[in-house]
C-alpha positions, -999 to 999 in steps of 0.1 A, spaced: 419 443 187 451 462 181 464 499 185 497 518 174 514 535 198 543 561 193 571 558 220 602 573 214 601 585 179 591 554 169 551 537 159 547 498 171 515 478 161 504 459 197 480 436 209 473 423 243 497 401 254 530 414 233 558 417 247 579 448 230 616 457 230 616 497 237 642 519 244 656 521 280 631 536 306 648 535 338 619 520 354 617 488 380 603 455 373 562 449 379 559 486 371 526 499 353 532 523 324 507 542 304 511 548 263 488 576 261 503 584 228 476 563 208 478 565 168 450 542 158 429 517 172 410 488 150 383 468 172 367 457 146 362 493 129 398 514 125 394 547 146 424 569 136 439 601 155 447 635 145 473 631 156 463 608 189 432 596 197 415 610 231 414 597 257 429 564 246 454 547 267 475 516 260 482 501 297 519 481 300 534 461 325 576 463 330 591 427 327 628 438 331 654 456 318 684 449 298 713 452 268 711 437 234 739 417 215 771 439 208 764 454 168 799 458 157 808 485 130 836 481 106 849 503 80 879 498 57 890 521 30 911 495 2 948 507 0 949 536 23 960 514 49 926 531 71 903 512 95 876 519 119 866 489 144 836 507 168 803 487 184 779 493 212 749 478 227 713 492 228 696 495 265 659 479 261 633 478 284 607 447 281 572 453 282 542 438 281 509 453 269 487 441 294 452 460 284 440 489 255 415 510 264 398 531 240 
């Protein structure tokens, strides 16, 4: 059984028992957060949304939260003696998808 769920502006196929990388949520560790933006589910016959499905909620659990590796962005332009040297690191919070309920 899987569903797709839609958290900030982005869809991510889950199953019970992943563990996702989402954007930061501000929220404490052992906290219980509800995806009731619910795409599809397939249990053995694919039940699609127009454009969510009601009444379906995906039920998470907050494992921590934290920054990825630093991304580093370099541009060069040849023979104009021009350079930009820039990077950052994304905020993620870890979840884990601890029941779908359809």
């Amino acid at each position: 059984m899987y569903a797709i769920i839609k958290n900030g502006g982005k869809q991510y196929k889950v199953q019970e028992g992943d563990i996702l990388r989402l954007d930061k949520m501000g929220l404490e560790p052992k906290t219980k957060v509800e995806f009731k933006e619910v795409l599809a589910i397939n249990d053995g016959e694919l039940k699609v949304g127009a454009p969510y499905l009601e009444g379906a909620v995906v039920v998470g659990e907050v494992i921590n939260e934290g920054r990825d590796k630093k991304v580093l962005i370099f541009k060069k332009r040849r023979r104009k003696d021009s350079k930009l040297k820039r990077g950052f690191r994304r905020d993620f919070t870890r979840i884990k998808i601890t029941a779908i309920n359809a």
